[in-house]
VEXKE-774764 format. One record per residue: residue number from 1; residue in one letter; x, y, z of N, C-alpha, C in turn. Coordinates in Angstrom, 2 decimals, padded with zeros to 5 digits, always signed. Each point is the difference from the previous one (the first is absolute). Layout:
N
+-----+----+---------+---------+---------+---------+---------+---------+---------+---------+---------+
:   i : aa :    n_xx :    n_yy :    n_zz :   ca_xx :   ca_yy :   ca_zz :    c_xx :    c_yy :    c_zz :
+-----+----+---------+---------+---------+---------+---------+---------+---------+---------+---------+
: NUM :  A :       X :       Y :       Z :       X :       Y :       Z :       X :       Y :       Z :
...
+-----+----+---------+---------+---------+---------+---------+---------+---------+---------+---------+
END
This chain:
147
+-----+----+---------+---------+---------+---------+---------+---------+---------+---------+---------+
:   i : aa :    n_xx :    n_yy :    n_zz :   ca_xx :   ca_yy :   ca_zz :    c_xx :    c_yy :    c_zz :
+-----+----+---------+---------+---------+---------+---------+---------+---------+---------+---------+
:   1 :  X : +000.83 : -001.18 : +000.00 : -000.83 : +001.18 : +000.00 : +000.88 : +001.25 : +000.00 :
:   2 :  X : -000.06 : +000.90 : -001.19 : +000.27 : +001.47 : +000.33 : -000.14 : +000.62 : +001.07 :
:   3 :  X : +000.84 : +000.89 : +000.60 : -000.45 : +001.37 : +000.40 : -001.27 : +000.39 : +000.19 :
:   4 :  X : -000.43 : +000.37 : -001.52 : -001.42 : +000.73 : -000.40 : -000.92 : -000.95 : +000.72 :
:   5 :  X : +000.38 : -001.22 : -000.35 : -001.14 : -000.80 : -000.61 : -000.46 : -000.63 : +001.71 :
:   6 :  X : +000.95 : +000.44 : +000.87 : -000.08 : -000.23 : +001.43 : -000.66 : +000.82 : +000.87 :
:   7 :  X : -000.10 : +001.50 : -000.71 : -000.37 : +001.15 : +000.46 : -001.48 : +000.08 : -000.59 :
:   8 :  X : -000.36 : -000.76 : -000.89 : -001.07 : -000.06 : -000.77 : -000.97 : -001.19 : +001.13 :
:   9 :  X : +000.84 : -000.43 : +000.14 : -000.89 : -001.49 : +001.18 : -000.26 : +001.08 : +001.17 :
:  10 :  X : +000.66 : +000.53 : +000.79 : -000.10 : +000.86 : +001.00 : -001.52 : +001.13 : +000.04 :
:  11 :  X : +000.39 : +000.62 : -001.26 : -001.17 : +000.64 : -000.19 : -001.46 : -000.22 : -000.09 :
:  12 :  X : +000.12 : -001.40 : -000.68 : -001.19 : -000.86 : -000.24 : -000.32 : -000.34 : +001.75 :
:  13 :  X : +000.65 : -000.25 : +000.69 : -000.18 : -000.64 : +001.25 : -000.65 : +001.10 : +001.10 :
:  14 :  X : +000.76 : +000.95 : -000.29 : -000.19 : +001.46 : +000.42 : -001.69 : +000.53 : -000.17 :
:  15 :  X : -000.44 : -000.25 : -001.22 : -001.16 : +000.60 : -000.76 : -001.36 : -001.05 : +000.45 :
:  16 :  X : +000.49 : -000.93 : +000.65 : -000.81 : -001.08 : +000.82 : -000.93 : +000.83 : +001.09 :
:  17 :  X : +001.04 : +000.72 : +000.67 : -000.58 : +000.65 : +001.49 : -000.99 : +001.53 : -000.58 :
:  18 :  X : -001.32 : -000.08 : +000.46 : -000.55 : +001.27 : -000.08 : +000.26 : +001.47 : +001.14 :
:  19 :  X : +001.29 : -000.04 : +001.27 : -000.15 : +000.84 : +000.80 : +001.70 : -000.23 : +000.57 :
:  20 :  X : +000.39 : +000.94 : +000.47 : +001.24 : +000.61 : +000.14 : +000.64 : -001.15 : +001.49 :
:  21 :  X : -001.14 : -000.26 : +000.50 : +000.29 : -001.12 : +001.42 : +000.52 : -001.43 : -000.76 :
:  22 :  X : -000.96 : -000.69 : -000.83 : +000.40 : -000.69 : -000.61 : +001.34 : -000.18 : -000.63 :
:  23 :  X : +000.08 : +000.61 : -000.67 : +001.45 : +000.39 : -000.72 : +001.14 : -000.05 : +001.16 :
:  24 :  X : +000.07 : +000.65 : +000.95 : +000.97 : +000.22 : +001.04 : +000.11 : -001.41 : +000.42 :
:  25 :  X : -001.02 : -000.54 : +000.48 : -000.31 : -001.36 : +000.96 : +000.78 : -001.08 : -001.15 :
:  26 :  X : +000.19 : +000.46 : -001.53 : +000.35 : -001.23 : -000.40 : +001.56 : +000.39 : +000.05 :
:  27 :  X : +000.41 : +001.22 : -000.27 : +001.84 : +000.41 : +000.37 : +000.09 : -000.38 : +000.87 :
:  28 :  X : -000.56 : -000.40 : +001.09 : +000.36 : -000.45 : +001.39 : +000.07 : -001.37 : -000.35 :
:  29 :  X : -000.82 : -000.61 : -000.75 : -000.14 : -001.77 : -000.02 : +000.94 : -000.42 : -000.96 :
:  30 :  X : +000.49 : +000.92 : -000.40 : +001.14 : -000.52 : -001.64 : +001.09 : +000.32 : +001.42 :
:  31 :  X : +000.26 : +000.74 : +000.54 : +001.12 : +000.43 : +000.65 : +000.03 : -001.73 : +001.51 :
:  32 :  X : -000.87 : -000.32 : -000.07 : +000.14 : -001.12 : +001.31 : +000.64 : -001.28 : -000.60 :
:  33 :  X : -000.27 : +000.08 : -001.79 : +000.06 : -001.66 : -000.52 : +001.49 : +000.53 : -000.74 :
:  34 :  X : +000.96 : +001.25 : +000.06 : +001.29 : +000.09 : +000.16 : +001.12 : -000.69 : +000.91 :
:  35 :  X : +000.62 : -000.89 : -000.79 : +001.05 : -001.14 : +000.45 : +000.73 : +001.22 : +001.00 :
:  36 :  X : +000.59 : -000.46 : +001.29 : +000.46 : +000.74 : +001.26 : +001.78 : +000.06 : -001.04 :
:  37 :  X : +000.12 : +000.79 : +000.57 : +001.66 : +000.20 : -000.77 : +000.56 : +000.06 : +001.04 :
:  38 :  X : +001.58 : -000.83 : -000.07 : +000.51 : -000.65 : +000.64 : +000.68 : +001.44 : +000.96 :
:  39 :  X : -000.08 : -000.25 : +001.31 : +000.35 : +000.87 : +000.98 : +001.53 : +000.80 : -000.35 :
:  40 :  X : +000.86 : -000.60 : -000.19 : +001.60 : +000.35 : -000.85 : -000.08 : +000.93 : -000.97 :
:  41 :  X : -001.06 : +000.42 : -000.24 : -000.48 : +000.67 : -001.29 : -000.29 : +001.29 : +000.86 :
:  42 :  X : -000.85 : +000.01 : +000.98 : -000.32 : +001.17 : +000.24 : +000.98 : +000.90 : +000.74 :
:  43 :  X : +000.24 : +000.63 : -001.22 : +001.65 : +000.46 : +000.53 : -000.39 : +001.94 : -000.29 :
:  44 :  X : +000.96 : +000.89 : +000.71 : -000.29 : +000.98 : -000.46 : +000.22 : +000.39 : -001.12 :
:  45 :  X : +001.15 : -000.66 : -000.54 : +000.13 : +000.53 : -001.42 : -001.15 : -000.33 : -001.10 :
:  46 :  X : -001.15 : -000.81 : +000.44 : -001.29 : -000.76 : -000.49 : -001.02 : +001.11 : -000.23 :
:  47 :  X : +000.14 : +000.34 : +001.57 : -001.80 : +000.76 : +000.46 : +000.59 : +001.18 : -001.40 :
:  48 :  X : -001.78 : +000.09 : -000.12 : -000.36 : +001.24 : -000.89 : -000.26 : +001.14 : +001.01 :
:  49 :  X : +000.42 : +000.89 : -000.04 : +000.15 : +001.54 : -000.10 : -001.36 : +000.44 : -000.17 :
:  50 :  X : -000.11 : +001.08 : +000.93 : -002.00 : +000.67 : -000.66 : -001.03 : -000.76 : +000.32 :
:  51 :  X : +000.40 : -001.35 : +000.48 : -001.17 : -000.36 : +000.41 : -000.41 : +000.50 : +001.44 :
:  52 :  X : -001.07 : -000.01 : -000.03 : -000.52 : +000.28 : +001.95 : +000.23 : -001.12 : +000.78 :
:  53 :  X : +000.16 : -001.43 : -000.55 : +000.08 : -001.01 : +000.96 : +001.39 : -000.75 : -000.63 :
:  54 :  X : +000.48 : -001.27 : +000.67 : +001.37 : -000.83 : -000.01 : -000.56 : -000.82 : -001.34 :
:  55 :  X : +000.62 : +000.37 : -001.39 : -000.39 : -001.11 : -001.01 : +001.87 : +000.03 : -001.06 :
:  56 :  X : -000.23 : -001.47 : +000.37 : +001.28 : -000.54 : -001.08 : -000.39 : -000.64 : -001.57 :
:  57 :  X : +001.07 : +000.32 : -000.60 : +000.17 : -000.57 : -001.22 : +001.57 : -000.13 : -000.62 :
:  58 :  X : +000.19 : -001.23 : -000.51 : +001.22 : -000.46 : -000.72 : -000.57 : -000.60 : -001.26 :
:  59 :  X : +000.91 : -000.31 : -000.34 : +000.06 : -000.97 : -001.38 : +001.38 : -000.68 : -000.22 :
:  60 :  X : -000.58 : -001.21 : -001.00 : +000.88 : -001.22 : -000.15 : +000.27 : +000.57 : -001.38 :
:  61 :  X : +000.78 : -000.64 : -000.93 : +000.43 : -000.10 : -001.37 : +000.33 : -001.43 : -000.32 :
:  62 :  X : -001.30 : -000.58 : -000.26 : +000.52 : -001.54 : -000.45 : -000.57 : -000.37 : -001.81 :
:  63 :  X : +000.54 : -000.72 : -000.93 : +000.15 : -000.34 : -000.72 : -001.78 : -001.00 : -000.36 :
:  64 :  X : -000.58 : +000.00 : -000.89 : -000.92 : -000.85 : -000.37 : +000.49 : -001.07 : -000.36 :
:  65 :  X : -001.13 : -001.00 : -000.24 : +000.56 : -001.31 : -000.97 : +000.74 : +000.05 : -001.52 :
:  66 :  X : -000.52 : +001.34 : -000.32 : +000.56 : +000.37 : -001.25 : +001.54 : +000.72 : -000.04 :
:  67 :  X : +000.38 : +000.32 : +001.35 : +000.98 : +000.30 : +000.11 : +000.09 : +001.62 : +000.24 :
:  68 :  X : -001.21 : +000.98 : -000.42 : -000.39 : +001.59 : +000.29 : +000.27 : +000.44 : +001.45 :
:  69 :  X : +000.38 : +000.63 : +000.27 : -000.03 : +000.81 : +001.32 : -001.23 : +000.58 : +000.25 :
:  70 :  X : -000.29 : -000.34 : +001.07 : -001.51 : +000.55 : +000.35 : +000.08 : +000.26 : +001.82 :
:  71 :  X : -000.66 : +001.26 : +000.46 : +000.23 : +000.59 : +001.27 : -001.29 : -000.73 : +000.59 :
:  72 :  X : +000.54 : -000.11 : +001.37 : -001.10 : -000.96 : +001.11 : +000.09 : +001.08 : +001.12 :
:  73 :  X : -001.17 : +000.33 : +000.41 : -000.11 : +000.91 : +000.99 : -000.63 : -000.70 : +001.00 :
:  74 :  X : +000.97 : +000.43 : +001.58 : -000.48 : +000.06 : +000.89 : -000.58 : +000.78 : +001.26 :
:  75 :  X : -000.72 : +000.09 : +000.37 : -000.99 : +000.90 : +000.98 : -000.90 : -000.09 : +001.00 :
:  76 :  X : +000.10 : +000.77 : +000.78 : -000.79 : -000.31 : +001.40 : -000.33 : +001.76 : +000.47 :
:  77 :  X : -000.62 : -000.09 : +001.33 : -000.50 : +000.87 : +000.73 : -000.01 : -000.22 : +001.55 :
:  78 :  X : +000.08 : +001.15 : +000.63 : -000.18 : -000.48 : +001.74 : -001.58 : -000.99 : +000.07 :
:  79 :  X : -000.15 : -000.20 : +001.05 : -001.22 : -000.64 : -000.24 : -001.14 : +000.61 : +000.35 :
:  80 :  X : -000.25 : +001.32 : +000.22 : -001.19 : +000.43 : +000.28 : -000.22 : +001.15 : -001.79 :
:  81 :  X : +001.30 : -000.36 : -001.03 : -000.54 : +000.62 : -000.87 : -000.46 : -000.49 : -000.64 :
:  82 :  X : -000.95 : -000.67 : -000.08 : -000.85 : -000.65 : -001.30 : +000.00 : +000.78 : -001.15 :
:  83 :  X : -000.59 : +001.44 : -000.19 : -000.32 : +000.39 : -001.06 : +001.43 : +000.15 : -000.89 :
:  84 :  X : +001.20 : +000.18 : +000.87 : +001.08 : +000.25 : -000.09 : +000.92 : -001.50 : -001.20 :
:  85 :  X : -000.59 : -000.85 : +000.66 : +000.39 : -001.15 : -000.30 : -000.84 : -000.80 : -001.13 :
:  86 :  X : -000.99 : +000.66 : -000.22 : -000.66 : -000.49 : -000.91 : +000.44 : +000.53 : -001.46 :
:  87 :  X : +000.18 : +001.67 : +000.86 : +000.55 : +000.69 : -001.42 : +000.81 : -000.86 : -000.54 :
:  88 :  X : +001.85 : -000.15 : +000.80 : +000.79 : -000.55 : -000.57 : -000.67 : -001.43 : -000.77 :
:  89 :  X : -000.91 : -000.99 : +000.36 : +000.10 : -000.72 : -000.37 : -000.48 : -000.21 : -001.72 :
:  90 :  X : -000.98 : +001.21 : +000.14 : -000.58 : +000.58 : -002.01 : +001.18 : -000.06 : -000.43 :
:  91 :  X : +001.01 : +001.04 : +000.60 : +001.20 : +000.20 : -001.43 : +001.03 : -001.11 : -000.03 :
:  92 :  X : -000.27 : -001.11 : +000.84 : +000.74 : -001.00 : +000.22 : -000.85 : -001.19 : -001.26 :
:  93 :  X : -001.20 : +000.15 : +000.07 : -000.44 : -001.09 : -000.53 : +000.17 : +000.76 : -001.97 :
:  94 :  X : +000.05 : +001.21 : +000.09 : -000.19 : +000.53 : -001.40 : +001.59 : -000.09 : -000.43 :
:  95 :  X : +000.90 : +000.43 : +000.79 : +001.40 : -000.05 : -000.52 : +001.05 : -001.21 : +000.12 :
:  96 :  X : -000.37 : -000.57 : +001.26 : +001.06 : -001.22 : -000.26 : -000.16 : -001.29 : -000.67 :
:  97 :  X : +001.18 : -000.33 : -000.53 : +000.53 : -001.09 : -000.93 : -000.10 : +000.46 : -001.35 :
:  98 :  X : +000.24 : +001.37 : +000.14 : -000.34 : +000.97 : -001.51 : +001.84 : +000.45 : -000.21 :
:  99 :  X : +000.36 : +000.17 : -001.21 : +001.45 : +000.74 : +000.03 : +000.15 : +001.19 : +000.21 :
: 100 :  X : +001.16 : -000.12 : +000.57 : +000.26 : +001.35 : +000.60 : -000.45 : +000.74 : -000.69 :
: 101 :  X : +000.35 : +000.56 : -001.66 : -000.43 : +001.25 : -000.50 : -001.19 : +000.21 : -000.40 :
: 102 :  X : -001.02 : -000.92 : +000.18 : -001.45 : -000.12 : +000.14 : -000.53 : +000.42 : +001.14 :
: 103 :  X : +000.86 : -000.04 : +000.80 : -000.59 : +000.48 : +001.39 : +000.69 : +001.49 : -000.10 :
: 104 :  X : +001.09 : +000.51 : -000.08 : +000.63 : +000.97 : +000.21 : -001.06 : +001.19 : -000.90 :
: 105 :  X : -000.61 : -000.35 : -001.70 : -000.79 : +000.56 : -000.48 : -001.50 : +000.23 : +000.29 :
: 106 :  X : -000.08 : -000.49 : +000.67 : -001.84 : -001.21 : +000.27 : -000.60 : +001.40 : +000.24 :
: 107 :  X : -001.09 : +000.33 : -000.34 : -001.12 : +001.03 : -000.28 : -001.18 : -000.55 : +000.89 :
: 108 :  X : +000.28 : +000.10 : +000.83 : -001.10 : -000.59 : +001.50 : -001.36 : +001.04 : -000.18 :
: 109 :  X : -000.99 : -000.49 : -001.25 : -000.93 : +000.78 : +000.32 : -000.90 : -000.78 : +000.50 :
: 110 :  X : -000.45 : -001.29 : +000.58 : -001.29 : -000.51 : +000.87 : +000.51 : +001.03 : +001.47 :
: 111 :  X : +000.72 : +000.57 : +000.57 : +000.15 : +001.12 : +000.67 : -001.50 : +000.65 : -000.03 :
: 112 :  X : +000.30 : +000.85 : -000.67 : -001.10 : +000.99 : -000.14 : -001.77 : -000.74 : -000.87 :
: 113 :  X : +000.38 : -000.62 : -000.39 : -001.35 : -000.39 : -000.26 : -000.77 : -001.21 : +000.90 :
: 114 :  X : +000.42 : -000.51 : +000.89 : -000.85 : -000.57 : +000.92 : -000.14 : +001.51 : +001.48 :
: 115 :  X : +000.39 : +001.14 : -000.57 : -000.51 : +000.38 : +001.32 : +001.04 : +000.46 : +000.77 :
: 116 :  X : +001.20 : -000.55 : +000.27 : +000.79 : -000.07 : +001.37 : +000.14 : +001.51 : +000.29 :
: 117 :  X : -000.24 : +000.67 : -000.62 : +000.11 : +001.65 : +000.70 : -001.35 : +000.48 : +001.02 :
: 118 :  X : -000.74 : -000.85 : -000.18 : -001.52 : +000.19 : +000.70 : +000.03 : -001.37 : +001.15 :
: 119 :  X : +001.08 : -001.07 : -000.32 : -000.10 : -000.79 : +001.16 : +001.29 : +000.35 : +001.14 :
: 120 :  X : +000.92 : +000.54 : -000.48 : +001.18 : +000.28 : +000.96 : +000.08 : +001.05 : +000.49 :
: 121 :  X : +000.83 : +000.65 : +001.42 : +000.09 : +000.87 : +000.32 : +001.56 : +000.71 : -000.70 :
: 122 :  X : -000.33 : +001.50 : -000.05 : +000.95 : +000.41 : -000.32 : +001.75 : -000.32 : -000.02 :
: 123 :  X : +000.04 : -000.39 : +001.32 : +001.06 : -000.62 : +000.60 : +000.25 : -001.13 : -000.47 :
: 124 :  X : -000.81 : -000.72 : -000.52 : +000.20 : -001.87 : +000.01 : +000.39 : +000.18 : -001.78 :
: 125 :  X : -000.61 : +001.31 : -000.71 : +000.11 : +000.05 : -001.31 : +001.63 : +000.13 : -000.05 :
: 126 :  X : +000.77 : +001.23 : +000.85 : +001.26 : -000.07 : +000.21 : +000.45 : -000.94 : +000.14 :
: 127 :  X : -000.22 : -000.99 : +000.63 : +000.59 : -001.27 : +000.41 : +000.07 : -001.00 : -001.32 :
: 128 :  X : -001.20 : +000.06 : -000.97 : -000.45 : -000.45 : -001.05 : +001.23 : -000.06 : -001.33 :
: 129 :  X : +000.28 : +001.73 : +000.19 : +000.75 : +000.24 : -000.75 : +001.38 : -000.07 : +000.02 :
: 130 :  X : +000.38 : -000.36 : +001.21 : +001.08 : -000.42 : +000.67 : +000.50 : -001.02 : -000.57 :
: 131 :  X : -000.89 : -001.23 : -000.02 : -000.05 : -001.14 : -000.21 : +000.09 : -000.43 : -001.36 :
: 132 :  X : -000.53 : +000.71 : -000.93 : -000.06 : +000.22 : -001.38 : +001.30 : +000.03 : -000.65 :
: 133 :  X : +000.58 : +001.27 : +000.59 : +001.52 : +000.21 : -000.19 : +000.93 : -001.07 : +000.64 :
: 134 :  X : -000.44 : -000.02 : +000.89 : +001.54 : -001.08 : +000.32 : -000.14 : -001.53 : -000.67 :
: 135 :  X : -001.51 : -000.14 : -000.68 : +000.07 : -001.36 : -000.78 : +000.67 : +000.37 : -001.39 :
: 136 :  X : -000.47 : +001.20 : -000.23 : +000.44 : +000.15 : -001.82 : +001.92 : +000.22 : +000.35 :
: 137 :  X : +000.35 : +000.53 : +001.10 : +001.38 : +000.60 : +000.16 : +000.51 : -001.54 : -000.12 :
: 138 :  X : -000.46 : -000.89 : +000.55 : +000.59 : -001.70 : +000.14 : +000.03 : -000.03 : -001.15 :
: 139 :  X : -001.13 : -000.10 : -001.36 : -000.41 : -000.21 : -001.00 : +001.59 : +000.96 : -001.48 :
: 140 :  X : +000.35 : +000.76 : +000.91 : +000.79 : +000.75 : -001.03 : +000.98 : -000.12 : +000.28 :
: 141 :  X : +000.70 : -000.02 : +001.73 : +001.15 : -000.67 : -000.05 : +000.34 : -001.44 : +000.18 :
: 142 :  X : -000.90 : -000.62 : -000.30 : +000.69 : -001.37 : -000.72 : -000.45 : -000.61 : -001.62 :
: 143 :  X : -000.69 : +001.22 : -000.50 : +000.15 : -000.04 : -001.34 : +001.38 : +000.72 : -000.79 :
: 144 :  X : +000.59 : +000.63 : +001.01 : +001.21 : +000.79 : -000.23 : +001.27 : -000.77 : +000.41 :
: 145 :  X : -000.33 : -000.91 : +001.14 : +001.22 : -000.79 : +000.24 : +000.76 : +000.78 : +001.38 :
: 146 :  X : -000.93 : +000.90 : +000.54 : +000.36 : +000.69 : +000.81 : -000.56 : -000.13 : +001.74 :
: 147 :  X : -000.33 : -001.09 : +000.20 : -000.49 : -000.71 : +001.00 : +000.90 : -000.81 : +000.34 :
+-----+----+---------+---------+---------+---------+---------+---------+---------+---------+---------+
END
């Protein structure tokens, strides 16, 4: 599955819920069925920046069967951030096992069209965007060889 074509499932999933509770309640339920990332990980050089609460992210660089380089992201949240953790887990499920310069380019518009500016708080959008960047920054320096 593409990028797009991942962000396209999202939206569809998104367009399910008729009310802004709904929608939230399911970032929270995508964010609970996120694999726990391994404690060694949550390192400071990890946590994202801008967020209001404790949320990590890394990434792997491992090789497909075909032999492509493709980025594996990992991510978590303290545990009282659900919404926090759910976020990470969207751009986790839309960007990883994608190549780096697919990710480094990636045009994240199910963003704005399911809403998330009407479901997040200002702050958590910072955090959002936080998170955005430091996946595409993974995405460009190890499409560069600079990771």
């Amino acid at each position: 599955m593409t990028i797009n074509e991942k962000q396209d499932e999202i939206i569809e999933e998104f367009d399910l819920f008729d009310d802004q509770l709904d929608k939230t309640q399911y970032i929270i339920d995508l964010g609970k069925k996120l694999p726990p990332m391994p404690e060694s990980l949550k390192t400071d050089e990890n946590r994202i920046m801008g967020c209001q609460s404790k949320v990590w992210v890394d990434a792997e660089l491992k090789d497909d069967r075909a032999g492509v380089p493709r980025l594996y992201f990992y991510g978590d949240s303290e545990p009282t951030a659900q919404i926090s953790k759910g976020l990470v887990g969207l751009l986790i499920r839309v960007l990883s096992g994608e190549k780096p310069e697919d990710i480094a380019n990636a045009d994240l518009y199910f963003i704005p069209r399911v809403g998330m500016g009407n479901l997040i708080t200002s702050l958590r959008a910072g955090g959002l965007a936080s998170m955005i960047e430091r996946m595409k920054a993974f995405g460009k320096g190890y499409s560069t060889g600079n990771q």
